[in-house]
DOZA-616101 format. One record per atom (N, C-alpha, C): x, y, z; residue in one letter. Coordinates in steps of 0.05 Angstrom, whole numbers, padded with zeros to 5 digits, always signed. Last residue first. Example, Ala and Ser with C-alpha at 12.3 -4.5 7.8 and 13.67 -1.06 7.14 Angstrom:
BEGIN
+00257-00045+00142S;+00273-00021+00143S;+00258+00001+00157S;+00264-00114+00156A;+00246-00090+00156A;+00264-00066+00156A;
! end
This chain:
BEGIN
-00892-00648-00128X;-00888-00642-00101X;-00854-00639-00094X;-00941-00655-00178X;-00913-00652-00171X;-00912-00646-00138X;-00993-00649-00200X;-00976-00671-00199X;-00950-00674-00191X;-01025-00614-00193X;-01009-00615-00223X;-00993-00646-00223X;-01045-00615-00145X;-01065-00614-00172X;-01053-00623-00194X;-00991-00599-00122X;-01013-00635-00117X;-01028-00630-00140X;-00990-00548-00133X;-00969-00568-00143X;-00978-00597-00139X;-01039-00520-00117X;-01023-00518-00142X;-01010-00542-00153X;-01026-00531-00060X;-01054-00545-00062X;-01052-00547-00102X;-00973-00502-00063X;-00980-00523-00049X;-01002-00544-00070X;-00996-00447-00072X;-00975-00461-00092X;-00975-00486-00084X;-01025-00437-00022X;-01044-00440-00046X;-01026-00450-00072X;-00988-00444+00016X;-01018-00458+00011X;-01021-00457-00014X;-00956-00392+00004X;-00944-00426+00001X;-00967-00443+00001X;-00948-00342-00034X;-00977-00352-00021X;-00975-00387-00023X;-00906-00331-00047X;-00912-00316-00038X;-00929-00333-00023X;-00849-00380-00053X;-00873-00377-00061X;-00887-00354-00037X;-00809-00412-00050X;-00799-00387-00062X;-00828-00374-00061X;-00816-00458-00037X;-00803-00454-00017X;-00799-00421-00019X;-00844-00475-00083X;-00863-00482-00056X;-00836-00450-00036X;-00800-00479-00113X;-00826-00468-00123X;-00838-00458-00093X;-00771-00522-00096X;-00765-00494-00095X;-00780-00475-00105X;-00810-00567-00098X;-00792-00558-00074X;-00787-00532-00080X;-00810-00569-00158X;-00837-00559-00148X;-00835-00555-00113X;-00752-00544-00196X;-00765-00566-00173X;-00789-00558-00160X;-00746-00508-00257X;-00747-00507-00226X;-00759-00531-00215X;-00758-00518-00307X;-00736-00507-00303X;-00728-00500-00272X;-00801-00543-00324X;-00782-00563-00312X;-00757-00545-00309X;-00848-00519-00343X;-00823-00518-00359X;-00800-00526-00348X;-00869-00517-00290X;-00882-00537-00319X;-00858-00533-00342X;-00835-00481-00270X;-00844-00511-00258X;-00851-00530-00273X;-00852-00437-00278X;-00817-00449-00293X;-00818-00483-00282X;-00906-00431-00281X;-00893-00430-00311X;-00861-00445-00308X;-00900-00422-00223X;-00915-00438-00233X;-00906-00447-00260X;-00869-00377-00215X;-00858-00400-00205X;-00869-00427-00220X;-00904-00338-00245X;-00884-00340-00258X;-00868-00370-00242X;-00943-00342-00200X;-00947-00353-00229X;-00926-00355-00245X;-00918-00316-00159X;-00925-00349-00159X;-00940-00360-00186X;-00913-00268-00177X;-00893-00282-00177X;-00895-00313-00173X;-00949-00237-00228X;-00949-00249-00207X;-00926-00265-00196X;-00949-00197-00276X;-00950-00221-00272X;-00941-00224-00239X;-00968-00160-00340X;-00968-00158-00309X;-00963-00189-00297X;-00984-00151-00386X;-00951-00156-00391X;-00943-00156-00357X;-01033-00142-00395X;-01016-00113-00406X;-00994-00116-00399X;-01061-00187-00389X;-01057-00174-00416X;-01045-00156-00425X;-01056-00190-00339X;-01038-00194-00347X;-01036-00192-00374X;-01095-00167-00297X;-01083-00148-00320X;-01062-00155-00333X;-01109-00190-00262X;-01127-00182-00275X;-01120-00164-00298X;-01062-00194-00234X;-01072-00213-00239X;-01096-00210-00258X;-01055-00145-00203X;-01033-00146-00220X;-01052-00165-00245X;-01107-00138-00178X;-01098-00117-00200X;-01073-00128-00212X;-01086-00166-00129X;-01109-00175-00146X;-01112-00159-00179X;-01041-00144-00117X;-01044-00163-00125X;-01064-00178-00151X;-01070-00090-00096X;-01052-00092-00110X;-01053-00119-00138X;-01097-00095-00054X;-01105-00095-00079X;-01089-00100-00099X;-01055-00066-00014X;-01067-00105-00008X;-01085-00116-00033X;-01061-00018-00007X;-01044-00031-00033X;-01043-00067-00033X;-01089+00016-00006X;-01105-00001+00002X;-01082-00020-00024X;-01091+00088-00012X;-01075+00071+00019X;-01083+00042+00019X;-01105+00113-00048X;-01125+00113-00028X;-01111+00089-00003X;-01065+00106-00076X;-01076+00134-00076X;-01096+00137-00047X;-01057+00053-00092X;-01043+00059-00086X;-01046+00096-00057X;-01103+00048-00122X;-01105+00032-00095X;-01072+00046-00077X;-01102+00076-00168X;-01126+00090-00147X;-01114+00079-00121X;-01053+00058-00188X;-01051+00090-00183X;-01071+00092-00166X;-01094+00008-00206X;-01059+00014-00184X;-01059+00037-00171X;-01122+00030-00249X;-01131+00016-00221X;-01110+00011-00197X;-01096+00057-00280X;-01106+00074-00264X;-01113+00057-00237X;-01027+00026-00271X;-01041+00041-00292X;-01054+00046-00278X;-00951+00009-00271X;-00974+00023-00265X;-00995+00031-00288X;-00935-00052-00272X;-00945-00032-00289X;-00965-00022-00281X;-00900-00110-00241X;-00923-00088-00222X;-00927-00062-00256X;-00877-00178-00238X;-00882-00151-00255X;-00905-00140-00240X;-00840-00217-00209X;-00863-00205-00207X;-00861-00182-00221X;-00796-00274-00235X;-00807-00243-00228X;-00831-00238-00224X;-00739-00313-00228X;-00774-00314-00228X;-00782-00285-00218X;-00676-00343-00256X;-00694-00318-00241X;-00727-00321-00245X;-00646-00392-00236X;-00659-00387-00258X;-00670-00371-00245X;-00571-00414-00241X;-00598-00406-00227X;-00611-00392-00253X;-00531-00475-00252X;-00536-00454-00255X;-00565-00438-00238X;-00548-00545-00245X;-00531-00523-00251X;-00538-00500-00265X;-00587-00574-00225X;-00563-00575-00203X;-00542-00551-00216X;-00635-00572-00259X;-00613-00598-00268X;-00587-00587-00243X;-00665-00538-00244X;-00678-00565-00236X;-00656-00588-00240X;-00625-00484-00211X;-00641-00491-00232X;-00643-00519-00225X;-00649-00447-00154X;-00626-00449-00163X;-00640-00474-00192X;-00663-00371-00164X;-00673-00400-00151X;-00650-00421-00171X;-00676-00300-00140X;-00660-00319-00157X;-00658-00345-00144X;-00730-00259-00148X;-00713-00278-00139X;-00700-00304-00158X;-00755-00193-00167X;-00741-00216-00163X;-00731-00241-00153X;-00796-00144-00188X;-00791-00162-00161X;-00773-00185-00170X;-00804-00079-00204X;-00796-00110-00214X;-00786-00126-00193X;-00855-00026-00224X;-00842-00056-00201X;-00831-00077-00201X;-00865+00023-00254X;-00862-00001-00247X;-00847-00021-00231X;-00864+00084-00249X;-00880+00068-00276X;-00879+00040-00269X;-00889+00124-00199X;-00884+00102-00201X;-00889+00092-00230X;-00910+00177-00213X;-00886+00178-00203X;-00879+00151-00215X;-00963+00172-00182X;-00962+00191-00204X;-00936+00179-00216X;-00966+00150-00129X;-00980+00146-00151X;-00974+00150-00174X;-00926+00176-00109X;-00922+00162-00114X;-00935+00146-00134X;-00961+00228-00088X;-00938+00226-00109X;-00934+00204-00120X;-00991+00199-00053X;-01001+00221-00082X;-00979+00218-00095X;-00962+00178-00019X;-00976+00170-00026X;-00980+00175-00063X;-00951+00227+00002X;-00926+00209-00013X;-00947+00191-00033X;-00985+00252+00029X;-00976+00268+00006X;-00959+00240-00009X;-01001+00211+00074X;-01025+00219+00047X;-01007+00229+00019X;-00948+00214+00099X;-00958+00197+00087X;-00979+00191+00063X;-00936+00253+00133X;-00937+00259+00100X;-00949+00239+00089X;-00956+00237+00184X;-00968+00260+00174X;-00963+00265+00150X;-00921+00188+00197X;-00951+00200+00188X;-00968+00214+00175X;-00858+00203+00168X;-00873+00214+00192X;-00912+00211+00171X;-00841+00150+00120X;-00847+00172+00121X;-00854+00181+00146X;-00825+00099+00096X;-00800+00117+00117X;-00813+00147+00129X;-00872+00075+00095X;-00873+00076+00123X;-00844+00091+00121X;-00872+00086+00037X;-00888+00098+00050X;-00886+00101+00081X;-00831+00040+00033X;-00837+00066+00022X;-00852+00086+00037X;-00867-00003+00040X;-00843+00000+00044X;-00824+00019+00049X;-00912-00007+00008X;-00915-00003+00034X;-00889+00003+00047X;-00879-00022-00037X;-00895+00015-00041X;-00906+00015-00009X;-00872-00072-00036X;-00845-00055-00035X;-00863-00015-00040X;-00915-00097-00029X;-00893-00093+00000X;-00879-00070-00007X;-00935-00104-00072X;-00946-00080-00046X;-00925-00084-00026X;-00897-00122-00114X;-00902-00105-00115X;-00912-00084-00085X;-00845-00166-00078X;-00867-00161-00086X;-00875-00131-00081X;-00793-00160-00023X;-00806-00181-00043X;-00828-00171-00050X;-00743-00113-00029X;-00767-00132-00018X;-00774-00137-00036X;-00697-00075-00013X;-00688-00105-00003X;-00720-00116+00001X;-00690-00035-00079X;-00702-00045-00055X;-00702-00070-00039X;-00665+00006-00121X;-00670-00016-00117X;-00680-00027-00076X;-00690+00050-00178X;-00681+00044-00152X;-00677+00018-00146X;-00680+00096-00231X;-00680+00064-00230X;-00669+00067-00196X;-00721+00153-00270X;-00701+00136-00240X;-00710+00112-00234X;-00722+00195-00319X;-00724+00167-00309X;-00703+00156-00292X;-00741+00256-00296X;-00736+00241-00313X;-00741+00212-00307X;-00777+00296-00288X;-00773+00290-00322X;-00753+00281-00320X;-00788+00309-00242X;-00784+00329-00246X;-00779+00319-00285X;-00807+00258-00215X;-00840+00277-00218X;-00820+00311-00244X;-00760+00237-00209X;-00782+00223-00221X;-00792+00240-00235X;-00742+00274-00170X;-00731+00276-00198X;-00742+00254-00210X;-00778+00264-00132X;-00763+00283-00146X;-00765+00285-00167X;-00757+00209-00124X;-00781+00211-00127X;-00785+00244-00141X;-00698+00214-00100X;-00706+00193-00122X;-00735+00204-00138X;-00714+00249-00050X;-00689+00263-00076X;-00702+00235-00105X;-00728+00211-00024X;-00746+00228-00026X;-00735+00246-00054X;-00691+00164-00019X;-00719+00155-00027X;-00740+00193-00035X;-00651+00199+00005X;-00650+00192-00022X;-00678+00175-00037X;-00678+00207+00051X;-00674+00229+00042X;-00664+00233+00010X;-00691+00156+00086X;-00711+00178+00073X;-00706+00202+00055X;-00647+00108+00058X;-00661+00120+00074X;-00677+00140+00060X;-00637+00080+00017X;-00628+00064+00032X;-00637+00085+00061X;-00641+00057-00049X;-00655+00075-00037X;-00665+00072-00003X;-00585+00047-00088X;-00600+00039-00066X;-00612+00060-00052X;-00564+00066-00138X;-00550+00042-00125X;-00574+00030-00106X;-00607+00094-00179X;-00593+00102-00154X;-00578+00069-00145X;-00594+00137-00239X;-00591+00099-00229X;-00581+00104-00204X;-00629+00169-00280X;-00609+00164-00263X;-00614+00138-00252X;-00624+00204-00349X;-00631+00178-00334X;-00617+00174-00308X;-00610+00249-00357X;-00643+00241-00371X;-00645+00215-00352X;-00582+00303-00325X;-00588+00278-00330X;-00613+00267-00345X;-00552+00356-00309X;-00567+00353-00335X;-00574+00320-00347X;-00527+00366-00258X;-00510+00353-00278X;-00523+00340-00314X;-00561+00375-00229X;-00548+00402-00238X;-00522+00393-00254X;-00580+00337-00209X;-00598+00347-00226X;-00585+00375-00239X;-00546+00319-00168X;-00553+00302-00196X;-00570+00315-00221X;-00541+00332-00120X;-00528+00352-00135X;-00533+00341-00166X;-00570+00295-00094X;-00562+00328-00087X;-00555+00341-00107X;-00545+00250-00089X;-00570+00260-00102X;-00575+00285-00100X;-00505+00260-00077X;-00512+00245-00100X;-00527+00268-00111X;-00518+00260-00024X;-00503+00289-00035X;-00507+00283-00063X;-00538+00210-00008X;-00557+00247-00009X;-00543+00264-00020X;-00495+00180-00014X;-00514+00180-00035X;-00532+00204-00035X;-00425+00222+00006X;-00448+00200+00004X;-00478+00205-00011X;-00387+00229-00023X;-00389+00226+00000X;-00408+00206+00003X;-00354+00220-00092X;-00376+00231-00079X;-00387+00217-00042X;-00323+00182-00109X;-00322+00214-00125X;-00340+00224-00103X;-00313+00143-00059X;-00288+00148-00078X;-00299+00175-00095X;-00371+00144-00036X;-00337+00140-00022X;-00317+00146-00032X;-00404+00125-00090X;-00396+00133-00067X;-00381+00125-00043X;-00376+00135-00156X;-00379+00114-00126X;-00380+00129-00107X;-00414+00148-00215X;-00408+00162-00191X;-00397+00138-00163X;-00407+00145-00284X;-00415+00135-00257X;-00394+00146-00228X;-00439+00174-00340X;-00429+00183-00312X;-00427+00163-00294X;-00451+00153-00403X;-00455+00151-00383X;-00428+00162-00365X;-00482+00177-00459X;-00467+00188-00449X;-00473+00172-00419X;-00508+00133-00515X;-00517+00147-00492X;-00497+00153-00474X;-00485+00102-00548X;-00508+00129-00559X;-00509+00136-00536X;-00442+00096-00503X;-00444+00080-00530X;-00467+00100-00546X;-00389+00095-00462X;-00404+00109-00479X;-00414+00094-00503X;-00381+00019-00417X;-00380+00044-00440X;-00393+00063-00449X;-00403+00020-00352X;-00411+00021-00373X;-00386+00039-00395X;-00383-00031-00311X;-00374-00012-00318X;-00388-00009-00344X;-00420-00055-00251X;-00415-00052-00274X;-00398-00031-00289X;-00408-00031-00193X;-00407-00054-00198X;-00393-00068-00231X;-00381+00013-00156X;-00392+00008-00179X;-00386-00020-00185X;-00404+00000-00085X;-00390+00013-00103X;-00397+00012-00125X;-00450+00044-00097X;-00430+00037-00078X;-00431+00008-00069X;-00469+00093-00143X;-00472+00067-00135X;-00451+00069-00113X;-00506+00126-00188X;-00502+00134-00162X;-00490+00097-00155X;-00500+00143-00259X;-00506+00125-00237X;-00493+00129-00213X;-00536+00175-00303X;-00514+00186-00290X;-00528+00164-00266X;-00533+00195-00380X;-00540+00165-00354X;-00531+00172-00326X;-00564+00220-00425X;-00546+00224-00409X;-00554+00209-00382X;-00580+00189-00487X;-00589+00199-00454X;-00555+00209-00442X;-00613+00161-00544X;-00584+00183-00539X;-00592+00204-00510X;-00619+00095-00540X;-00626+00116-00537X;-00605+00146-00528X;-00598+00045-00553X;-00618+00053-00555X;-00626+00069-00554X;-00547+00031-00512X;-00546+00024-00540X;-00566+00034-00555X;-00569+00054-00462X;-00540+00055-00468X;-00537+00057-00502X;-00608+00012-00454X;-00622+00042-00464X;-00587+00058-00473X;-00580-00033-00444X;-00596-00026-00468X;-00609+00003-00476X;-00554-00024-00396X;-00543-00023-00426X;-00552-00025-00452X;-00590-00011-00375X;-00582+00008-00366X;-00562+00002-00392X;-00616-00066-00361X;-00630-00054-00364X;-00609-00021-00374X;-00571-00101-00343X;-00574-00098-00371X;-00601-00078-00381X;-00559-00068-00298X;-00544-00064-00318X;-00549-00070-00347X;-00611-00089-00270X;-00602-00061-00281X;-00582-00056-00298X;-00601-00146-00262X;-00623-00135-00279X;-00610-00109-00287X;-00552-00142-00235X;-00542-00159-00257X;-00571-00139-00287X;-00573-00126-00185X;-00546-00105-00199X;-00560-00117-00227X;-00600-00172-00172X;-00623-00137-00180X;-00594-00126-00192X;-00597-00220-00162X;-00594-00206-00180X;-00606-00180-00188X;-00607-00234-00109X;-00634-00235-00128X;-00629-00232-00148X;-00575-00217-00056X;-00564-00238-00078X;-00596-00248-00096X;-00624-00195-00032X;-00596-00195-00025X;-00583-00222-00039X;-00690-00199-00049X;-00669-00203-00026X;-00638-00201-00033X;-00720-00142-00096X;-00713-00172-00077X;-00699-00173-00060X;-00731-00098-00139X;-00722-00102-00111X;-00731-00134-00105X;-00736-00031-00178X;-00721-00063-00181X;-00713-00079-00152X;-00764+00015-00197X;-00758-00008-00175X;-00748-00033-00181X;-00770+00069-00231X;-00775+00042-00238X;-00751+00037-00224X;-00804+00127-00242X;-00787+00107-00226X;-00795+00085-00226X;-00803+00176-00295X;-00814+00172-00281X;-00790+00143-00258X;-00793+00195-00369X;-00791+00199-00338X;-00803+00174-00316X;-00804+00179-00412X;-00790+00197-00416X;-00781+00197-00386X;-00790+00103-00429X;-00813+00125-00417X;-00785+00152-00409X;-00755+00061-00444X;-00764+00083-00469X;-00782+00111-00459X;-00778+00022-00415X;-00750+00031-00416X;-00747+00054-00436X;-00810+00001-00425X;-00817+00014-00397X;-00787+00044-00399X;-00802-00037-00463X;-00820-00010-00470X;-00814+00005-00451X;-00772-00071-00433X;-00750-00051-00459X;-00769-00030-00468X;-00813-00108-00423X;-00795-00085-00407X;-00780-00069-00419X;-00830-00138-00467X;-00840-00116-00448X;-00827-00098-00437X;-00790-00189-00464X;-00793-00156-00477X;-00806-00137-00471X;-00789-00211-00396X;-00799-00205-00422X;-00785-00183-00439X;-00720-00237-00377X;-00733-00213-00370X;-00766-00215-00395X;-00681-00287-00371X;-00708-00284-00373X;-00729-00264-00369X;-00627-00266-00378X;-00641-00261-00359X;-00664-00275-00351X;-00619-00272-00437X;-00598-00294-00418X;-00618-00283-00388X;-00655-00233-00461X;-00656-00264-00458X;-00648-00275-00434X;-00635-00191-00446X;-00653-00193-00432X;-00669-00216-00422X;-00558-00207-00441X;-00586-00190-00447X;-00609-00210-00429X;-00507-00184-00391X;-00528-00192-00404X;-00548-00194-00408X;-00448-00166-00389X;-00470-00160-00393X;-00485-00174-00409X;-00382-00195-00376X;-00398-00187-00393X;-00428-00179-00392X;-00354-00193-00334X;-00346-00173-00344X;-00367-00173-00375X;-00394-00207-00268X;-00385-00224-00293X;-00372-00193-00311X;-00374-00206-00208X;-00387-00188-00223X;-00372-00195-00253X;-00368-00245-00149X;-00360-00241-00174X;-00392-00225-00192X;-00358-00220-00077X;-00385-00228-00104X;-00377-00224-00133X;-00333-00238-00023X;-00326-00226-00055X;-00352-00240-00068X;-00325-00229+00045X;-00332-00241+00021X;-00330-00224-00011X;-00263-00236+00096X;-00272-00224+00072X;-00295-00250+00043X;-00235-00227+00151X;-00246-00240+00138X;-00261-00216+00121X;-00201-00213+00212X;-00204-00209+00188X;-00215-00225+00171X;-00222-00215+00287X;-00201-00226+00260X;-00217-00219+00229X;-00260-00208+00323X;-00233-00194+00320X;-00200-00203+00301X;-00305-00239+00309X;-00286-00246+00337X;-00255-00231+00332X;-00289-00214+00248X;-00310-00219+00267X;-00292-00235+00278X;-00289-00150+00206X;-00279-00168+00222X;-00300-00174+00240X;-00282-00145+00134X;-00293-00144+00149X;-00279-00161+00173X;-00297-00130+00064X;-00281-00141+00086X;-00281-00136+00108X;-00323-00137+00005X;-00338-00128+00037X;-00316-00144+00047X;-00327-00126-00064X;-00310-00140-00036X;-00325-00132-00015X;-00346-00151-00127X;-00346-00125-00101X;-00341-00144-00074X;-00301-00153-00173X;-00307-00168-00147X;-00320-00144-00136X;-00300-00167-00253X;-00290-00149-00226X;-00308-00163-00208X;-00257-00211-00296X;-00281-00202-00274X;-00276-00181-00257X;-00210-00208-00331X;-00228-00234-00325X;-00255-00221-00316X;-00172-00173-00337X;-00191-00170-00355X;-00214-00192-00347X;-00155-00167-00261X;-00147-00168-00297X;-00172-00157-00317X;-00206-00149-00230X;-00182-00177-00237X;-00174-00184-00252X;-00225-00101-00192X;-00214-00114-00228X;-00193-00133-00226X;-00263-00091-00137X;-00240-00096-00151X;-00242-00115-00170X;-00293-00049-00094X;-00301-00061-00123X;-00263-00068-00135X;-00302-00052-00020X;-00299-00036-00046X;-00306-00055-00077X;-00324-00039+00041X;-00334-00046+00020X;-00322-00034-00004X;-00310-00057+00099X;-00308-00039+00089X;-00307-00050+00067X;-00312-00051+00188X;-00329-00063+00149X;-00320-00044+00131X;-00283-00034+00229X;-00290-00062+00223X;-00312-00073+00199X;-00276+00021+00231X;-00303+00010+00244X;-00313-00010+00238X;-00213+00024+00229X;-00228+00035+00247X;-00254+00025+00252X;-00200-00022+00195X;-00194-00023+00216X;-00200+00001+00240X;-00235-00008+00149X;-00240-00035+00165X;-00214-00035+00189X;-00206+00043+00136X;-00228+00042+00141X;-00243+00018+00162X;-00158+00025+00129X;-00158+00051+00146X;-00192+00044+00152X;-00181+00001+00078X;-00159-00020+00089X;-00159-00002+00131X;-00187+00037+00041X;-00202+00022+00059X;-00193+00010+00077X;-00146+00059+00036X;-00163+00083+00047X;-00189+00068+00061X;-00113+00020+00013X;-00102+00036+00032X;-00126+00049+00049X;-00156-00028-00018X;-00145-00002-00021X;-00141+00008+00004X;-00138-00098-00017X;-00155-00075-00007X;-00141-00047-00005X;-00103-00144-00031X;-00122-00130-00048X;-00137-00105-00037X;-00075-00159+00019X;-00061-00157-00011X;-00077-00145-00037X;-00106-00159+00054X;-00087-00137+00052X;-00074-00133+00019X;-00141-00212+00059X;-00148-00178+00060X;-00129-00155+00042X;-00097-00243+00060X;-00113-00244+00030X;-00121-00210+00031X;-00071-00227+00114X;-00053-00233+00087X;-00070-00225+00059X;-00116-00243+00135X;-00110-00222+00137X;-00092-00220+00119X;-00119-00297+00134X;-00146-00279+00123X;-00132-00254+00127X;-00074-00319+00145X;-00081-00315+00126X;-00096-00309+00118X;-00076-00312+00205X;-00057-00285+00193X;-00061-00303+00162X;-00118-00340+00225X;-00112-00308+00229X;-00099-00297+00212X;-00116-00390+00170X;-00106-00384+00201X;-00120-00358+00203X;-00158-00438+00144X;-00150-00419+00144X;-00146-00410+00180X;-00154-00508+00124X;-00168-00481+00141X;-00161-00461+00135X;-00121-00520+00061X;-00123-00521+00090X;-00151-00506+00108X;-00129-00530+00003X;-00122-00514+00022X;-00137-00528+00048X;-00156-00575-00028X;-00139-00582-00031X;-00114-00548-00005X;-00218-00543-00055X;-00200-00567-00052X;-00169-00567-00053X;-00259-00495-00020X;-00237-00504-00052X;-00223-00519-00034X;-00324-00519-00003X;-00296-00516+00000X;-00284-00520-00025X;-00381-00490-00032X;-00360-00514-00034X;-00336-00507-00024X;-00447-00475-00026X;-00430-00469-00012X;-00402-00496-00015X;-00505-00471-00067X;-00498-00487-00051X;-00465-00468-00048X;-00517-00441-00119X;-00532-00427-00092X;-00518-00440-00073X;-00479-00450-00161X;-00508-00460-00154X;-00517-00446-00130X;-00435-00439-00109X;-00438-00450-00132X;-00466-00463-00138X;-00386-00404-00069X;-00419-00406-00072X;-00420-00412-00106X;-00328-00426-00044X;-00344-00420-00061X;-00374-00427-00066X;-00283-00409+00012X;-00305-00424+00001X;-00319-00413-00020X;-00221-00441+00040X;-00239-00416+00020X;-00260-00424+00009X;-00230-00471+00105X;-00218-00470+00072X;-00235-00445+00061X;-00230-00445+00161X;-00237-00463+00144X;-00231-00457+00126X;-00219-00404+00201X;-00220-00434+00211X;-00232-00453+00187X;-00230-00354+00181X;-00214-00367+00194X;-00226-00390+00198X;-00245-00343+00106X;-00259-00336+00139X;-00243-00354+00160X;-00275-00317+00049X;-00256-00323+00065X;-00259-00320+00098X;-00309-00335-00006X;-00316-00326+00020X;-00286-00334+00035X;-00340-00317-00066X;-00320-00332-00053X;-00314-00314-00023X;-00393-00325-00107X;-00379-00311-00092X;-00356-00328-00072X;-00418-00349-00156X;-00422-00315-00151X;-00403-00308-00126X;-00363-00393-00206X;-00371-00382-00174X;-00385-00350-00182X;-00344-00405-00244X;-00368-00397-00251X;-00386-00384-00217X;-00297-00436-00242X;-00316-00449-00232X;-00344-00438-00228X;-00265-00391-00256X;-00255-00417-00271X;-00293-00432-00267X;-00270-00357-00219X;-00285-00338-00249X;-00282-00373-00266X;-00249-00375-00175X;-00272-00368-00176X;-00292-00363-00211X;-00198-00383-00201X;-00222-00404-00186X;-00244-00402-00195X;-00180-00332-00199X;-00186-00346-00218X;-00200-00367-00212X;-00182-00320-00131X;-00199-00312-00157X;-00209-00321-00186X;-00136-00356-00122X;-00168-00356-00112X;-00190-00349-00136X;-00110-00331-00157X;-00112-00354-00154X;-00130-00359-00149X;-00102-00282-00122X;-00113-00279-00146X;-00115-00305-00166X;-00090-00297-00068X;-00116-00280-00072X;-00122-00289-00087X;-00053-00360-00043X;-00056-00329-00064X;-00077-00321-00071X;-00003-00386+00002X;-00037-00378-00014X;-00036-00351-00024X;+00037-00433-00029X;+00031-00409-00014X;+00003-00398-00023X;
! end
C-alpha cells in the first residue's frame, strides 16, 4: 500500500532535494539535478495522489487547494527532515511536489561561501540580497548565513517567511520566526509591523512586490540589517530589478536610496557536480563601495560588472569566473560551465583556450 512517509524516507534515504507526485507515473525523485522514478510502484492513479495529498496536508490547507487549487505548507518528518510542500491541481486532479529541507545547517564551508562574507555579516545595518533561480539554494545560503550571526552575535532576528523553512534555535541571538499564513496574513503586514517588534536583524522570505521591496529598504536605511531574496541572476540585473517595480517618476529617488542601503549581492546557482554526485554552487559576489554606489546613483548599472572585476581585491567576483575556477578544479564539466555562463561566447572562446569543451 502506498505510503507518504515511506516515500519520504526515500527521499531523506537517497539524499533526494525533492519528490514529486503526479498522476500517471511513479513517484519521482530529483537526484543530482536529474529526475528518478522510485522503483518498484506503479504509476500513480487519481485517487492516489489524492490519498498522499490528504494524509499530510493541514485542514486549513487542504480548504485552501481546494478553493484556488495551490497551497503551500512546511512539514516535519519525524526528526529526519522537514518538506516544504506545494500541493496543487492540474487537469483537475491532485498532485504534489516536496523539497526536502535537510535538518541540519550548513556551514560556510559545506557551501562554498568565502569567509568574506561572515564580515558582511557583522554590518550594523543595511541589505543584503541573496538571489538566483528557483532551486539555487538561496533558503539553504540564508540560513547558514542567519545561523552564524545566531551563534556570533547578541541580535534580535525576526524572519518573515512562507513557509518556514529552517528552524532556528535561540542561541546568543534571540530568534522570531513569523509564517505567513499561519502567525501573520501576509508579508506587507510583516513588514508592517516588524519594526515595532525591536529587531536588529530581519530576514524577508521574498521581496515579492512593491510594498515589501519598499518596507525592506526602510528598515535598511532605518539601522538595521535586511536579508532579501530575489528570482535573478547577477548583481545589475537584480538592482535593475528593483528599480523597475517602481512608477518612473520615483525611480531617481530609489535609486538614491538604494545606493546608500545596499551592502551586497549574492547571486547563485546550483550546478550539478563533475563526478554525477551531488551539486556544487558558483557565485557572483556584488560589495558595495563608491564606484557601485556612483553607477548605481546615476542609473548606468551595465557598469556594474566591470566594477565587480576590478575589485576583486576586496573579495568581488564574477560569476563566470567563479564557473571558471570550479572548472580547473574539475569540480564542474566545462558543458555546465558553458551552459551556466553569463557571457556564453566569451566562456566558450575560455574553455577552447584551456582545453576543455
Amino acid at each position: 500500500m502506498l505510503n507518504i512517509y515511506k516515500l519520504m524516507d526515500q527521499a531523506v534515504e537517497t539524499g533526494a532535494s525533492d519528490l514529486h507526485l503526479s498522476v500517471g507515473r511513479a513517484p519521482v525523485l530529483r537526484m543530482h539535478g536529474g529526475l528518478h522514478d522510485v522503483e518498484g510502484i506503479p504509476p500513480l492513479t487519481a485517487e492516489d495522489t489524492e490519498a498522499l495529498v490528504r494524509e499530510i496536508t493541514p485542514e486549513h490547507n487542504l480548504e485552501e487547494l481546494l478553493k484556488v487549487g495551490t497551497t503551500d505548507f512546511a512539514y516535519a518528518h519525524e526528526d529526519k527532515a522537514r518538506f516544504r510542500c506545494s500541493a496543487l491541481r492540474q487537469k483537475g486532479r491532485m498532485g504534489m511536489v516536496m523539497r526536502q529541507i535537510p535538518n541540519n545547517l550548513l556551514s560556510f564551508e559545506q557551501i562554498g561561501l568565502p569567509d568574506l562574507v561572515k564580515s558582511l555579516l557583522t554590518m550594523p545595518r543595511g541589505l543584503i540580497l541573496i538571489t538566483g533561480p528557483t532551486g539555487s539554494g538561496k533558503t539553504t545560503t540564508l540560513a547558514t548565513m542567519i545561523d552564524w550571526i545566531n551563534q556570533n552575535r547578541e541580535t534580535h532576528i525576526v524572519t518573515i517567511e512562507d513557509p518556514i523553512e529552517y528552524y532556528h534555535e535561540h542561541k546568543r541571538s534571540q530568534v522570531t520566526q513569523r509564517e505567513v499564513g499561519e502567525d501573520v496574513p501576509t508579508f506587507e503586514e510583516a513588514m508592517r509591523r516588524v519594526l515595532r517588534q525591536d529587531p536588529d536583524v530581519i530576514l524577508l522570505g521574498e521581496m515579492r512586490d512593491l510594498a515589501t521591496t519598499s518596507a525592506a529598504i526602510s528598515a535598511a536605511e532605518t539601522g538595521h540589517l535586511v536579508f532579501g531574496t530575489l528570482h535573478t541572476t547577477g548583481s545589475a540585473r537584480t538592482v535593475d530589478r528593483i528599480i523597475d517595480q517602481y512608477p518612473t517618476t520615483q525611480q531617481a529617488q530609489i535609486r538614491s536610496q538604494l545606493a546608500v542601503s545596499i551592502v551586497a549581492v549574492i547571486s547563485q546557482v546550483l550546478l550539478p557536480h563533475a563526478s554525477g554526485k551531488g551539486r556544487v554552487a558558483a557565485f557572483e559576489i556584488m560589495i558595495m563601495n563608491s564606484a557601485i554606489e556612483n553607477h548605481i546613483r546615476k542609473g548606468e548599472t551595465f557598469k556594474i560588472p566591470s566594477a565587480i572585476q576590478t575589485n576583486r581585491r576586496q573579495g568581488m567576483m564574477m560569476l563566470d569566473d567563479h564557473l571558471k575556477e570550479l572548472v580547473a578544479e574539475g569540480r564542474i564539466k566545462p558543458k555546465t560551465a558553458l551552459l551556466a555562463a553569463q557571457d556564453r561566447k566569451t566562456m566558450e572562446e575560455h574553455l577552447l583556450g584551456a582545453g576543455g569543451r
